[in-house]
C-alpha positions in Angstrom: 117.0 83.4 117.8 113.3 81.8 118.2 113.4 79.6 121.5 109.8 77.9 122.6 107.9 80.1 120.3 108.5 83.3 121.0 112.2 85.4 119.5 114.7 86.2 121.7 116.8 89.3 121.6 120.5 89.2 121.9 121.7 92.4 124.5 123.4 93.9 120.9 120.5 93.1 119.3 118.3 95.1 122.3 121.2 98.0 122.6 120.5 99.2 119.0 116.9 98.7 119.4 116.8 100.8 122.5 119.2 103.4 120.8 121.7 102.8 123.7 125.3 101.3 123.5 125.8 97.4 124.2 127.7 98.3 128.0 124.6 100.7 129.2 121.9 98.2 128.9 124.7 96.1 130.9 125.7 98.6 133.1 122.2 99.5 134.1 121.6 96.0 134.7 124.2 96.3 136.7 122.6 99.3 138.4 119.2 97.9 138.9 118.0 100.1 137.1 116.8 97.0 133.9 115.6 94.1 135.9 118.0 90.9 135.3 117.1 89.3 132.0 116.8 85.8 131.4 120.3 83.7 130.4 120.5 80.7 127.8 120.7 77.4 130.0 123.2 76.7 127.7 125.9 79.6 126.5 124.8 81.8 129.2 123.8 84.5 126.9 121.2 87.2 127.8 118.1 86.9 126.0 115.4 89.7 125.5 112.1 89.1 124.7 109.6 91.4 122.8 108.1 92.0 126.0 111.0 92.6 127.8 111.5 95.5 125.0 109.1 96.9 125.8 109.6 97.1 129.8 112.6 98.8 128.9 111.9 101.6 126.4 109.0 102.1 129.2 111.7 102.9 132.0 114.1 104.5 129.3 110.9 106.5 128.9 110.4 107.3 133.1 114.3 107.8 133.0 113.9 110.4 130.3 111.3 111.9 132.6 112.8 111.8 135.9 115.9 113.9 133.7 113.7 116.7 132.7 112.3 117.8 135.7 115.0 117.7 137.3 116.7 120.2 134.7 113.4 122.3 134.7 114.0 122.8 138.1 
């Protein structure tokens, strides 16, 4: 999906980039814990930019973190 320019990202499309399952990246929308993304005007839909990739795989990354020391103790 190409929309002014720049290709949008279904949240399937975003869940197997991400590695994750389709209901996480919704759930931790949800959560707060991924900011909103933007919707389609028209169907609703969420759409993902590149950029917004990115933002995520960096808190997946903090997430990841935040997990380990914890378990280290």
């Amino acid at each position: 999906m190409i929309a002014n320019g720049a290709k949008r990202y279904t949240v399937q499309s975003v869940a197997d980039i991400l590695g994750l399952y389709k209901g996480t990246v919704v759930n931790y929308e949800k959560r707060g814990i991924f900011p909103e993304p933007r919707r389609n005007p028209i169907n609703g839909y969420r759409e993902y930019t590149e950029e917004d990739i990115e933002r995520l795989k960096t808190i997946i990354e903090g997430k990841s973190q935040q997990n380990k020391k914890k378990w280290e103790g």
